[in-house]
C-alpha positions as CSV (number, residue, x, y, z in Angstrom):
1,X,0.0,0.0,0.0
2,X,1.7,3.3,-0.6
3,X,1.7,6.0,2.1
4,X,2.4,9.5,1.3
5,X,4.9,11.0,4.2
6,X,6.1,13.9,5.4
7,X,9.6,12.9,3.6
8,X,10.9,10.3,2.0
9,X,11.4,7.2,4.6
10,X,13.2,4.3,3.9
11,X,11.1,1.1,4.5
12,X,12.1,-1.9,6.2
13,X,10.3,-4.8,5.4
14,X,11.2,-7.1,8.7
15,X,11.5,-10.8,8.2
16,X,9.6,-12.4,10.6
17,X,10.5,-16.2,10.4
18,X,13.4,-17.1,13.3
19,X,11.1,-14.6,15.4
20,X,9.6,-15.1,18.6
21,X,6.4,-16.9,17.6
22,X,6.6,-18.0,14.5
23,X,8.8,-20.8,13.3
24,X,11.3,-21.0,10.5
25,X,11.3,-23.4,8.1
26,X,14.0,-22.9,5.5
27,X,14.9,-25.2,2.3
28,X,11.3,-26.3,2.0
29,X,10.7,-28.3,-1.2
30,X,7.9,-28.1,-3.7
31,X,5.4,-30.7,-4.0
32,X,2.1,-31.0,-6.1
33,X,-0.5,-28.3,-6.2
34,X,-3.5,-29.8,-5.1
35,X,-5.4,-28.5,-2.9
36,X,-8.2,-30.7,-0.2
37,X,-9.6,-27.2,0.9
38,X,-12.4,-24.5,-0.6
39,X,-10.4,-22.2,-2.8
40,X,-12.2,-18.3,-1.7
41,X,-11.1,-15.1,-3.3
42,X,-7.9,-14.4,-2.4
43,X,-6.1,-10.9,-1.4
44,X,-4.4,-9.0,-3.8
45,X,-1.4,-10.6,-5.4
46,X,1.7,-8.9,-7.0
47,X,4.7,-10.1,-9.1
48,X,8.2,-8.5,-10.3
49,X,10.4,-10.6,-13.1
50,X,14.0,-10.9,-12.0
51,X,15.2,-13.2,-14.6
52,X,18.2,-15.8,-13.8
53,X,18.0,-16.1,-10.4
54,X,19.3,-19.8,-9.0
55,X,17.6,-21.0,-6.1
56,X,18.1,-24.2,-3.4
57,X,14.9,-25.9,-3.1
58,X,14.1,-29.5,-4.5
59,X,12.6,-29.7,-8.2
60,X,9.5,-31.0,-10.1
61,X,9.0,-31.3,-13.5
62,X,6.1,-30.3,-15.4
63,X,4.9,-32.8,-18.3
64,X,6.1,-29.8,-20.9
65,X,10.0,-29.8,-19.7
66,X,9.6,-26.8,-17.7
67,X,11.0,-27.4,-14.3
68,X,9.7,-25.1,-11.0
69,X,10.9,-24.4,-7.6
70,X,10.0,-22.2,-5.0
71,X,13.0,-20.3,-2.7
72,X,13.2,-18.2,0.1
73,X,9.6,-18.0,1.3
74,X,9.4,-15.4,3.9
75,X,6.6,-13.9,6.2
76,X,7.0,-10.1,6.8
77,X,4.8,-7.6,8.4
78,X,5.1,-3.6,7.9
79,X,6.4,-2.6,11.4
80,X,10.0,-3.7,13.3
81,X,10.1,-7.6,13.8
82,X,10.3,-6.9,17.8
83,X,6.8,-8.2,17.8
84,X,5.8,-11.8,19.5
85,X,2.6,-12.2,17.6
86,X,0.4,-10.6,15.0
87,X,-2.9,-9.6,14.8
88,X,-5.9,-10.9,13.5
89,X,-6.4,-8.3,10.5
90,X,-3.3,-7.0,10.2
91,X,-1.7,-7.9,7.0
92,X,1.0,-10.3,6.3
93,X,3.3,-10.2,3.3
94,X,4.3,-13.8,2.0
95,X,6.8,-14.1,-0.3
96,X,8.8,-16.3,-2.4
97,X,10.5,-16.8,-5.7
98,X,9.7,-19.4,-8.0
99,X,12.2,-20.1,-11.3
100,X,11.8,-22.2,-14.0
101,X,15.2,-24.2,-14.2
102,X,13.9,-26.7,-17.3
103,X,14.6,-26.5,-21.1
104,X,11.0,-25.5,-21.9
105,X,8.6,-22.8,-20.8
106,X,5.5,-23.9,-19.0
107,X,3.0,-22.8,-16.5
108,X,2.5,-23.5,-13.3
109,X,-0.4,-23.0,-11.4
110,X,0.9,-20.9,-7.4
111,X,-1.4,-21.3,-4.2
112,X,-1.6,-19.4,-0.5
113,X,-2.5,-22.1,1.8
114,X,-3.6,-21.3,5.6
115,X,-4.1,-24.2,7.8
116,X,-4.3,-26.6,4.5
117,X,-7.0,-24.5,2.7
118,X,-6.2,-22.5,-0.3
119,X,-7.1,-18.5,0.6
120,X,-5.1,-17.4,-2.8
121,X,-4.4,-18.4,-6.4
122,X,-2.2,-17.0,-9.2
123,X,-0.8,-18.6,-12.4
124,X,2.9,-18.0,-13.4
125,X,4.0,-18.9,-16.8
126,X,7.7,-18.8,-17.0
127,X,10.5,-19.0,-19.8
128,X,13.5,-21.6,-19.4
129,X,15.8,-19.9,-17.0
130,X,13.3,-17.1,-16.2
131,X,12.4,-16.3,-12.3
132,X,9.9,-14.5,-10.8
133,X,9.5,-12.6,-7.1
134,X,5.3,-13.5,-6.1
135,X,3.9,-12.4,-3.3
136,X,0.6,-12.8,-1.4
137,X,-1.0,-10.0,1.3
138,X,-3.3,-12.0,3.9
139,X,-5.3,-10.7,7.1
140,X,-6.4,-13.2,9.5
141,X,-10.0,-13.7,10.6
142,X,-9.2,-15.9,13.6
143,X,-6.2,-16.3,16.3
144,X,-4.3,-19.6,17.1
145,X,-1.4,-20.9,15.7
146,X,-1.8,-20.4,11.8
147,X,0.2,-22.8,9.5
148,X,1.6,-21.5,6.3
149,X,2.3,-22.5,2.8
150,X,2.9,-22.0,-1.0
151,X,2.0,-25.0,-2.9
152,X,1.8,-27.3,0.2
153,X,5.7,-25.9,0.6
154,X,5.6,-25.0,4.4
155,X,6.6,-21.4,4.6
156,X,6.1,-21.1,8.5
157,X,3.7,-20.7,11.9
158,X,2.4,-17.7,12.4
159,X,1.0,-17.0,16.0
160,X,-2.2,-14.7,15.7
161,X,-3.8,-13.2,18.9
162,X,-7.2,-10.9,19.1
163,X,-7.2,-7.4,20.2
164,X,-8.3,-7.2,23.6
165,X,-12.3,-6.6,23.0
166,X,-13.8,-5.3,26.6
167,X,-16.5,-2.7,25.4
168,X,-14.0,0.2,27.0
169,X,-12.6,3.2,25.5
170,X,-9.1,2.8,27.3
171,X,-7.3,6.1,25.5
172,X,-3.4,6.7,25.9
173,X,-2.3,10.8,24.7
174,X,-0.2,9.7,21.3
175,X,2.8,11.9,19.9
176,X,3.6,11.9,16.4
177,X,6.3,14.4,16.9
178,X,9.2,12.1,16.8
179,X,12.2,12.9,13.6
180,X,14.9,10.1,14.5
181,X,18.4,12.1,14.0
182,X,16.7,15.4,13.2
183,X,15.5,15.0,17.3
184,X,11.8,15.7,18.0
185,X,9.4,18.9,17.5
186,X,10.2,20.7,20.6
187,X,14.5,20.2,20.3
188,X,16.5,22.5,18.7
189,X,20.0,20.9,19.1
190,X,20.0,17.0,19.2
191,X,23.0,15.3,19.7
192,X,24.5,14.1,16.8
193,X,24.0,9.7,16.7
194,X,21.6,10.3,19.5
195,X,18.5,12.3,17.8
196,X,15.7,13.1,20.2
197,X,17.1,10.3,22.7
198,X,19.6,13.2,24.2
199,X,16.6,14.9,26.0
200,X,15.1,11.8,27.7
201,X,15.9,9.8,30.9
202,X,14.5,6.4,29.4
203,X,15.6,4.4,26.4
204,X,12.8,2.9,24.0
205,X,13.0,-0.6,23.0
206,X,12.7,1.2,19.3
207,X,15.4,3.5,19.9
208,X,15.1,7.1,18.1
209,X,12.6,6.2,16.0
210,X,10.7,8.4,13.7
211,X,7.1,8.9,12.8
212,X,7.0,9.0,9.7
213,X,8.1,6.0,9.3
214,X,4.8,3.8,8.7
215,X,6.0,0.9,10.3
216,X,6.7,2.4,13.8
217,X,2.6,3.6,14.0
218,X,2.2,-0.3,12.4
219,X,4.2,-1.8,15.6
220,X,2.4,1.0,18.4
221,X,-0.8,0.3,17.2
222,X,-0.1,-3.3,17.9
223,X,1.3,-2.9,20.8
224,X,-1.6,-1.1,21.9
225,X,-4.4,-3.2,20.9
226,X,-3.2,-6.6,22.2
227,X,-2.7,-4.7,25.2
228,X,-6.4,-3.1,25.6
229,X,-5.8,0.2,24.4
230,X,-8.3,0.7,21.3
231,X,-7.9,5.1,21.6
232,X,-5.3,7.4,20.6
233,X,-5.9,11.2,21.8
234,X,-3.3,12.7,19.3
235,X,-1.7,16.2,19.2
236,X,-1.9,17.7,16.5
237,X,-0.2,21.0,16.0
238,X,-1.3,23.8,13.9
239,X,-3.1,23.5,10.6
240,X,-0.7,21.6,7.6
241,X,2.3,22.0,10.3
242,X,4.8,18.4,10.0
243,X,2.8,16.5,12.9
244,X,-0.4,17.5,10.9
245,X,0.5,15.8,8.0
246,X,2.1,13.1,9.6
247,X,-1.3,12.1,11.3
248,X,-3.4,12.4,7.8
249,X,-0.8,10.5,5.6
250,X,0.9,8.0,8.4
251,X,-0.9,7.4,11.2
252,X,-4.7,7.3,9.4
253,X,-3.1,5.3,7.1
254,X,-1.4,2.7,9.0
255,X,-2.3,-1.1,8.6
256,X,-4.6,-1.5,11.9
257,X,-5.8,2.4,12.0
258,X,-9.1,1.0,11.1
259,X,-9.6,-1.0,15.2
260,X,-8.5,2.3,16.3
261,X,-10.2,5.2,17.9
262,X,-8.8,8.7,17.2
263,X,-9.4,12.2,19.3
264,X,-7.7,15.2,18.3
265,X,-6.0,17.1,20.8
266,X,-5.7,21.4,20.4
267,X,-3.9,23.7,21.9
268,X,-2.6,27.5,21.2
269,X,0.7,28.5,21.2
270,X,2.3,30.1,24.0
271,X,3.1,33.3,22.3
272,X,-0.6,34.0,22.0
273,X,-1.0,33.8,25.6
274,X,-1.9,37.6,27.5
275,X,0.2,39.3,30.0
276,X,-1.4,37.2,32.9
277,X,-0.3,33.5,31.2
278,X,-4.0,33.2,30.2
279,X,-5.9,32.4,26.5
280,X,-7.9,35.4,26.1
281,X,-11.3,34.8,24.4
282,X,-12.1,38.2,24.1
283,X,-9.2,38.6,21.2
284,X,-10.1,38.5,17.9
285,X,-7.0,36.7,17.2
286,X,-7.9,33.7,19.9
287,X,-11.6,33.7,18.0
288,X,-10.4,34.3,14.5
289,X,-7.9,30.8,15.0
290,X,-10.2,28.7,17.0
291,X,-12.7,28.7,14.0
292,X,-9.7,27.9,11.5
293,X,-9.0,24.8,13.9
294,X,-12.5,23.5,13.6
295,X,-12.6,23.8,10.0
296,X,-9.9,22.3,9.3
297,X,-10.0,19.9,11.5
298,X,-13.6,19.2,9.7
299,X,-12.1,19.1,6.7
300,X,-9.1,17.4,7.2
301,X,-9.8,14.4,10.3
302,X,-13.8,13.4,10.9
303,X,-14.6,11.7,8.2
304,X,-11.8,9.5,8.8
305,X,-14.0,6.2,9.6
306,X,-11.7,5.8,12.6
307,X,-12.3,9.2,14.2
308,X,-14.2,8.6,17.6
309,X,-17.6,10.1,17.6
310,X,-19.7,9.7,21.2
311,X,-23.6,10.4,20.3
312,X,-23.1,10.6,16.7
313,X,-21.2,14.0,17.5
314,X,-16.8,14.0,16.6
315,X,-14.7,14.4,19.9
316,X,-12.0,17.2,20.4
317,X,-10.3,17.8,23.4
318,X,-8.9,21.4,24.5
319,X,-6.0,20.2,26.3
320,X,-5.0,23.9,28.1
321,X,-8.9,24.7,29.0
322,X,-7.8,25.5,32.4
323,X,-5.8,29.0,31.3
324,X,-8.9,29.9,29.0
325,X,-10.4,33.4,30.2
326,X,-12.9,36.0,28.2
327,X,-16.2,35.1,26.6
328,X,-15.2,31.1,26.3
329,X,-18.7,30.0,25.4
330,X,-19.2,32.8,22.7
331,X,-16.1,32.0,21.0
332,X,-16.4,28.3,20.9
333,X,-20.6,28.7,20.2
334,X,-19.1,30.7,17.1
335,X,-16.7,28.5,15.9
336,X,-19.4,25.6,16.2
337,X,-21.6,27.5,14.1
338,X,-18.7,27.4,11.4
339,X,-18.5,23.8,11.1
340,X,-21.5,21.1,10.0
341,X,-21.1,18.6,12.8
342,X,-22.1,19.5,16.4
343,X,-18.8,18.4,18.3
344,X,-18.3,16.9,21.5
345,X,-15.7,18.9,23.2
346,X,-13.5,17.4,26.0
347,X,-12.0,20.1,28.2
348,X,-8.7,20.2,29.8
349,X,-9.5,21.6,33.5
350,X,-6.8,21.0,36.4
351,X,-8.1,18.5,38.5
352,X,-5.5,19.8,41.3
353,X,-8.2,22.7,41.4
354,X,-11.6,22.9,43.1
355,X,-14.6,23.5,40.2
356,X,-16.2,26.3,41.3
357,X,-12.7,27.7,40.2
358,X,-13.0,26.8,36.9
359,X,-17.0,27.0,36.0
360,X,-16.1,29.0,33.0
361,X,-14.0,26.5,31.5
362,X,-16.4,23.4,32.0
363,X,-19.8,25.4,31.2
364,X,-19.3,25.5,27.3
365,X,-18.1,21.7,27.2
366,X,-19.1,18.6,27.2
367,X,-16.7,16.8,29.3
368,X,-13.9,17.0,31.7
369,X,-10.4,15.5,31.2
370,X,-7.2,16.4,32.7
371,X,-4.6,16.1,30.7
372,X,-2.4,14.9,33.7
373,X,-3.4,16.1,36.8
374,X,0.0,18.0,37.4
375,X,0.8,21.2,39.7
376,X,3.9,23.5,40.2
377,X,3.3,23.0,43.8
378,X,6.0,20.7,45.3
379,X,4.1,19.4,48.1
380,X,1.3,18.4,45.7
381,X,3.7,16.7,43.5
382,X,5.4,14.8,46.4
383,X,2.1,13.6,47.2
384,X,0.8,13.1,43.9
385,X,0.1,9.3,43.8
386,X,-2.0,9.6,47.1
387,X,-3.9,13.3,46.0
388,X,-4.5,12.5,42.6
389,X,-6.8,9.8,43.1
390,X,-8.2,11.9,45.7
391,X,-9.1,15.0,43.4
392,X,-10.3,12.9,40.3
393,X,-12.8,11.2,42.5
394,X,-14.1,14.8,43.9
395,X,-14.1,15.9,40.4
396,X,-16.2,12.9,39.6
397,X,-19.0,14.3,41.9
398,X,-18.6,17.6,40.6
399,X,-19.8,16.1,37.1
400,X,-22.5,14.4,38.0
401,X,-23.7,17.5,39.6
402,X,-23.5,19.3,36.4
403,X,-24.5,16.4,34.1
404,X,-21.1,16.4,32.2
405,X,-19.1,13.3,31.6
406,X,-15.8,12.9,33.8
407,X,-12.7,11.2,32.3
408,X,-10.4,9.6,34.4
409,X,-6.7,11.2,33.9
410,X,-4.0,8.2,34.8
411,X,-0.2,8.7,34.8
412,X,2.9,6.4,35.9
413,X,4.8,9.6,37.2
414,X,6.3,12.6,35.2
415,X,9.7,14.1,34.9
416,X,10.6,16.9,32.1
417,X,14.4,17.3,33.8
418,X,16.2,16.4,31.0
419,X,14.4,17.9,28.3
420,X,13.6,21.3,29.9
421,X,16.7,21.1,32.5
422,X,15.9,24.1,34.8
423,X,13.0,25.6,32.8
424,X,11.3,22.8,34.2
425,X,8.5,24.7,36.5
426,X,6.9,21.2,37.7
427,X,8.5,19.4,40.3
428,X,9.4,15.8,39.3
429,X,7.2,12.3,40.5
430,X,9.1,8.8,40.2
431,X,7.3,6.6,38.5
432,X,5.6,4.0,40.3
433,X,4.0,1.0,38.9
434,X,2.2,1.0,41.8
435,X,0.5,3.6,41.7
436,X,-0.1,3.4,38.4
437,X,-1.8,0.1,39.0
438,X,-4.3,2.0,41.6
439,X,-5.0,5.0,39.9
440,X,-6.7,2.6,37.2
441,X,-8.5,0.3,39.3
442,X,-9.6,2.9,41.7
443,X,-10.3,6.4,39.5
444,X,-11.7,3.4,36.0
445,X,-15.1,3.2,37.7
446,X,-15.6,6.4,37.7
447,X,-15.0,7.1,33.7
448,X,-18.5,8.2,32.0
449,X,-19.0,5.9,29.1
450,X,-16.8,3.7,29.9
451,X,-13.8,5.9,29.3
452,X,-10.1,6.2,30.9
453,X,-6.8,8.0,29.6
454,X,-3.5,7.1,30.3
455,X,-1.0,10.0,30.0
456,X,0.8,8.8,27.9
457,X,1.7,6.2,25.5
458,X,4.6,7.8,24.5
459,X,5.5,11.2,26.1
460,X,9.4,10.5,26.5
461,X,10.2,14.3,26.9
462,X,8.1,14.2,30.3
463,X,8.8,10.3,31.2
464,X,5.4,9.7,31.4
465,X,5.4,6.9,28.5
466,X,3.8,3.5,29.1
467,X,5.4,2.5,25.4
468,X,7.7,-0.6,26.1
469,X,11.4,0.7,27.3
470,X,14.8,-0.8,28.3
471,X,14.1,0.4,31.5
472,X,10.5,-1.2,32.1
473,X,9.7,-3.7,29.6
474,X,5.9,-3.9,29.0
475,X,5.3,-3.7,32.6
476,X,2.9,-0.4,32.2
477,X,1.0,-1.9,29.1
478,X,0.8,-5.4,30.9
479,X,-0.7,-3.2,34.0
480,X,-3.4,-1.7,31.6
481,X,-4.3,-5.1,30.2
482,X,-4.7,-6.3,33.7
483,X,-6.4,-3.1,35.3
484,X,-8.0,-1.5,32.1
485,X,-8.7,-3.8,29.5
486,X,-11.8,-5.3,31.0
487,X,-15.7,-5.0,30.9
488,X,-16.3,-4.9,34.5
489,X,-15.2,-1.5,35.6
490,X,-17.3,-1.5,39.0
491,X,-20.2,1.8,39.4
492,X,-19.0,4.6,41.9
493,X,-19.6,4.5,45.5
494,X,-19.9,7.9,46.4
495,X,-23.2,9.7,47.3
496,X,-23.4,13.6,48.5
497,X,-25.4,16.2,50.1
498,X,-25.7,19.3,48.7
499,X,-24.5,22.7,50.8
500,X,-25.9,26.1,49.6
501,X,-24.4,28.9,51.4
502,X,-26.5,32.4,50.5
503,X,-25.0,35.7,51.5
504,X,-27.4,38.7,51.5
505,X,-24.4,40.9,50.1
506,X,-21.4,40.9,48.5
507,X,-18.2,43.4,48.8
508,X,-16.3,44.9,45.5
509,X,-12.7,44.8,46.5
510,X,-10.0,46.1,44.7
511,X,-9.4,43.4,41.8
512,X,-13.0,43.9,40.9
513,X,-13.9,40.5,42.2
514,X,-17.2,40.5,45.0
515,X,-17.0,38.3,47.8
516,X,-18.5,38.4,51.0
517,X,-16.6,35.5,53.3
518,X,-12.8,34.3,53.7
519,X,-13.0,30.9,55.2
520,X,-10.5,29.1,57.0
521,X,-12.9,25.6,58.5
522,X,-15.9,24.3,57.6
523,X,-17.9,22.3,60.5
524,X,-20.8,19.9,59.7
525,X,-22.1,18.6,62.6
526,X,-25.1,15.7,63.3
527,X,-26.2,14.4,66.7
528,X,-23.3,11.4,66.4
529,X,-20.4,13.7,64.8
530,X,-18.8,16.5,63.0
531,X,-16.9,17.0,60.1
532,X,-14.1,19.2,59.8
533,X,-12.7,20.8,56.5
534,X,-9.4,22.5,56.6
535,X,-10.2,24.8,53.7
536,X,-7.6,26.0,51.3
537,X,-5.2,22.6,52.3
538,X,-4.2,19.8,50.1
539,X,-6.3,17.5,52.0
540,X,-9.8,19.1,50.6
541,X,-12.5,16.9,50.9
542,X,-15.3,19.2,49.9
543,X,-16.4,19.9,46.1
544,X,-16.4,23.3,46.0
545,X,-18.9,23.4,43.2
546,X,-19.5,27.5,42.2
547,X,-19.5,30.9,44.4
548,X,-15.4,29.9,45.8
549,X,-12.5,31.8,44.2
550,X,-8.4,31.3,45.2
551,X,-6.6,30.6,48.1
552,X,-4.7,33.5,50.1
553,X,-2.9,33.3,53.4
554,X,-3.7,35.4,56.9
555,X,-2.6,34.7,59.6
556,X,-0.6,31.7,59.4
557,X,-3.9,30.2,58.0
558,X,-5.1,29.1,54.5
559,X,-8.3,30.9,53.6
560,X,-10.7,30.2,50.5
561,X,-12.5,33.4,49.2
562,X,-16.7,32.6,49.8
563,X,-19.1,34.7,47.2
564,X,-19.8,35.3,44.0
565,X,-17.7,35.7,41.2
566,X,-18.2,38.3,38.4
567,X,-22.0,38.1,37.7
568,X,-23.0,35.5,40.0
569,X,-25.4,35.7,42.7
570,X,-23.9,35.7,46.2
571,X,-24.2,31.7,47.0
572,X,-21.6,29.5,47.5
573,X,-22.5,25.2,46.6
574,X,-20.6,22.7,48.5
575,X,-20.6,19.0,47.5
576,X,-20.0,16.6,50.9
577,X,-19.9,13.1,51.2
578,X,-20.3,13.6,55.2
579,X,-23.1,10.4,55.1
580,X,-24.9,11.4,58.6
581,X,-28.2,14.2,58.5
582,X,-26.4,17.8,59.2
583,X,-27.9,19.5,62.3
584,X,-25.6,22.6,62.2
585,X,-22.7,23.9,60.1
586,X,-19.8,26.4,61.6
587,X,-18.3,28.9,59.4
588,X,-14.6,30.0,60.5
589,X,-13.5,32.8,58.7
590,X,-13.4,36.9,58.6
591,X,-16.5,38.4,56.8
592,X,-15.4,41.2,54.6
593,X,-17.7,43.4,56.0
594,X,-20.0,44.0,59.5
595,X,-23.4,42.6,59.5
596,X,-23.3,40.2,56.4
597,X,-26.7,38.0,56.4
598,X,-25.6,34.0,55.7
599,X,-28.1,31.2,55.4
600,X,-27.7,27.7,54.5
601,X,-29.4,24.7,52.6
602,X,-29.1,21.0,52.7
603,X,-30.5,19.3,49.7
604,X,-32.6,22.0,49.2
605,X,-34.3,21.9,52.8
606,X,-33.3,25.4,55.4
607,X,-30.5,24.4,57.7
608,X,-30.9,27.7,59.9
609,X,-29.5,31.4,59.3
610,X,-27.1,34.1,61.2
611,X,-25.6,37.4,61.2
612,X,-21.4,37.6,60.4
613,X,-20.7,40.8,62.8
614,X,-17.1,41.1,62.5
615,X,-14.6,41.7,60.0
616,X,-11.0,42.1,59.0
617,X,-9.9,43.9,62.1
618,X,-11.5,41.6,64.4
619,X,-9.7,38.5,62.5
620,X,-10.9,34.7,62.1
621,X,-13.9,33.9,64.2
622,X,-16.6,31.2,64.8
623,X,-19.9,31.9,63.1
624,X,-22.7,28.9,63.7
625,X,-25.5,28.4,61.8
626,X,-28.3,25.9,63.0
């Protein structure tokens, strides 16, 4: 099949008899051509003339003088021959050459046989002395052990295996930004022999490969669907850019890109980004290039018959979501109305945040999806195998308050040391197979639809690949197979209450932003027990669901910001898991003004009301509310 790429790539057509898995069987002799199967329609079948090649098999005559044999049969697939297995519908290349070593031409009559039945037939005629290069493309329909030959000549075994079918979207993030020797997008200086692998702490069992080379998508695709991983979320750069290109013309045309699912991810560059390190939607520039994204991505990727589509409607995923600011939902309502699908958009919140943070960037979407659940905060990142799990669950109950789907975000660790050095502003997190082991059987169950990420299949620059390595063998792909790659996922276990706070008033400080509490505890109390929160620590257990803006410190003491944000009303919603009936609820904080009115809800039913005398020069106090 020919692939257009990016440049010119050599390819290597890998012998695979002698490999792992399928067994060699060299100076095989001809024998007669009968056949005690169904001949079917074969696959396609192509032939070069190379005349007066000699060859080593055994020979048979025909009745005419011409006498045949067959040499070097060979097995090859299109990817590296690493591989133990292959899969049922990949193809196979079989190939031979057949001469005619009598003192007459004649014909001769050439058959594919799998398991003894004929799947292929083609008929050579031949000149004395005259050779000729056949080959047959096959896909298996069925695993097991798979016997070939040409002409009853055994050629070989081929081992066939299934892709993992579990009814699952298990998704791993997929970079096609790899150049061999010319290093990778992001790397201006490789090192010369050592090409992208210079600016990574791991070694890939493929070395520096390159993707645009056809048979490396061939051989991760494999690797990912015998493994349980049937979704590729893949970056793909601006408009007709290298990695663009690369996906149309390499990785949608690879051999098994049809039992994939594909997801575009987007992003904007960092040049476009305002004084404050934030995507403003509110520039014409941001607007103009978000439509030119959809369109082309229209254009260009869904109608691929491969690209995911969830409710009939093509997936995108804003990967950066969580520094979008502005008129978010006008921009993105515009650039839907540019396009003639209806998308459904995945957004890239921080699930190291609370919600209520972040309304603006979930409202317009569809579904939230960390891209890996990262924070420049060092404590965070020392503790990120424990809080991870812990945030992704409360961000699970935010969604189902807000009826969007929640994707579970699933990492072995991350370190960008050696490819950013210093300029690194995220702390580092060993990788831990561990962890990674109970981030999917803990934070799977809560996937909507059935769907998990990984982060990533192969994100060397960061050390966040699960891709086989010197270093770890398949150990992370094996995990997903065990922990992943199966139909019973288990329903969620959590239930909440719902907390409305109302204040009668708000305050416009400074910044322009009205709020009316700074809280420092929260205490739920029923006639058995009470509940503490230690608002504004790591250890949040509360869903701040809307009405709570950042952290600050006072004090000595971590305080969340209580009110409304710009045109909200002044309530705060509260998400707890606290399972006993609340009786009262204590408020410890500094009001920012004298004589603020609070009441509160449960579910909807009045908890009690109170009067927040006080203020900033009277500092943190106890207000009850029963």
């Amino acid at each position: 099949m020919a692939r257009e790429h990016d440049t010119p790539t050599c390819h290597r057509r890998r012998l695979l008899l002698g490999a792992a898995g399928l067994s060699a069987l060299a100076g095989c002799s001809r024998t007669n051509n009968e056949s005690p199967g169904t001949k079917t329609t074969g696959p396609n079948e192509t032939s070069n003339t190379n005349n007066n090649r000699g060859g080593n098999a055994e020979r048979s005559s025909s009745d005419s003088g011409a006498e045949f044999e067959i040499n070097d049969p060979s097995v090859n697939v299109d990817r590296p021959d690493i591989a133990e297995s292959i899969l049922v519908g990949e193809p196979v290349e079989i190939q031979f050459e057949i001469t005619n070593n009598g003192d007459e031409a004649g014909s001769e009559s050439v058959q594919l046989l799998v398991d003894e039945l004929v799947q292929a037939t083609r008929d050579v005629e031949l000149e004395p002395s005259e050779s000729v290069e056949i080959s047959f493309t096959y896909e298996f329909d069925q695993e097991g052990d798979r016997e070939l030959s040409i002409n009853h000549v055994p050629v070989g075994q081929v081992t066939v295996v299934e892709s993992l079918d579990h009814g699952r979207l298990v998704g791993a993030q997929y970079y096609s930004w790899y150049y061999g020797d010319e290093g990778w997008a992001g790397q201006n200086n490789p090192v010369e022999n050592e090409g992208w692998l210079s600016d990574i702490a791991h070694s890939p069992l493929l070395g520096a490969y390159d993707s645009r080379d056809v048979e490396i998508i061939n051989q991760h695709m494999k690797w990912s669907l015998e493994h349980g991983i049937n979704w590729w979320r893949l970056n793909n750069g601006a408009p007709d850019t290298r990695i663009d290109r690369i996906i149309r013309n390499v990785v949608f045309d690879a051999d098994l890109a049809d039992q994939m699912n594909f997801t575009i991810l987007f992003g904007f560059a960092p040049s476009q980004q305002n004084e404050n390190g934030k995507y403003d939607f509110n520039d014409p520039e941001i607007r103009s290039n978000l439509v030119s994204r959809f369109q082309h991505w229209e254009d260009t990727k869904v109608g691929h018959d491969s690209y995911l589509h969830i409710d009939n409607r093509p997936t995108m995923y804003f990967w950066d979501a969580n520094i979008y600011t502005g008129d978010i939902s006008g921009a993105f309502a515009e650039a839907k109305a540019a396009v003639d699908v209806d998308p459904y958009i995945m957004s890239g919140v921080s699930y190291t945040r609370q919600p209520a943070i972040q309304r603006h960037q979930i409202e317009p979407f569809d579904a939230v999806l960390d891209y890996n659940s990262i924070s420049t905060d060092e404590e965070y990142m020392e503790r990120f195998h424990e809080l991870t799990v812990a945030n992704q669950r409360r961000w699970a109950m935010a969604a189902d308050a807000l009826d969007i789907d929640f994707i579970p975000s699933i990492s072995p660790g991350r370190d960008a040391s050696v490819s950013q050095g210093n300029n690194s502003r995220v702390p580092p997190v060993e990788r831990d197979l561990g962890s990674f082991e109970n981030q999917c059987t803990t934070l799977r169950k809560f996937g909507a639809r059935g769907m998990a990420m990984v982060t990533s299949f192969n994100e060397w620059m960061e050390n966040t690949q699960i891709e086989p390595s010197e270093e770890d063998g398949k150990a992370y792909l094996n995990s997903v197979t065990d922990n992943l790659a199966e139909p019973d996922w288990g329903e969620p276990e959590f239930s909440y209450q719902s907390i409305l706070i109302t204040f009668d008033r708000a305050i416009s400080l400074e910044d322009g932003q009205p709020r009316s509490f700074l809280t420092s505890e929260i205490h739920l109390q029923s006639d058995t027990g009470e509940f503490i929160e230690d608002v504004g620590s790591l250890d949040e257990e509360l869903v701040y669901l809307s009405g709570c803006n950042g952290r600050t410190e006072r004090e000595g003491v971590m305080l969340r910001f209580f009110g409304p944000r710009r045109g909200e009303q002044a309530q705060t919603t509260l998400l707890t898991e606290f399972d006993e009936e609340i009786e009262g609820m204590v408020l410890r904080g500094i009001p920012f003004e004298d004589g603020i009115e609070v009441s509160v809800s449960i579910d909807g039913d009045e908890l009690g009301s109170t009067t927040l005398h006080g203020g900033f020069g009277q500092g943190i106090q106890n207000y009850r509310i029963s």
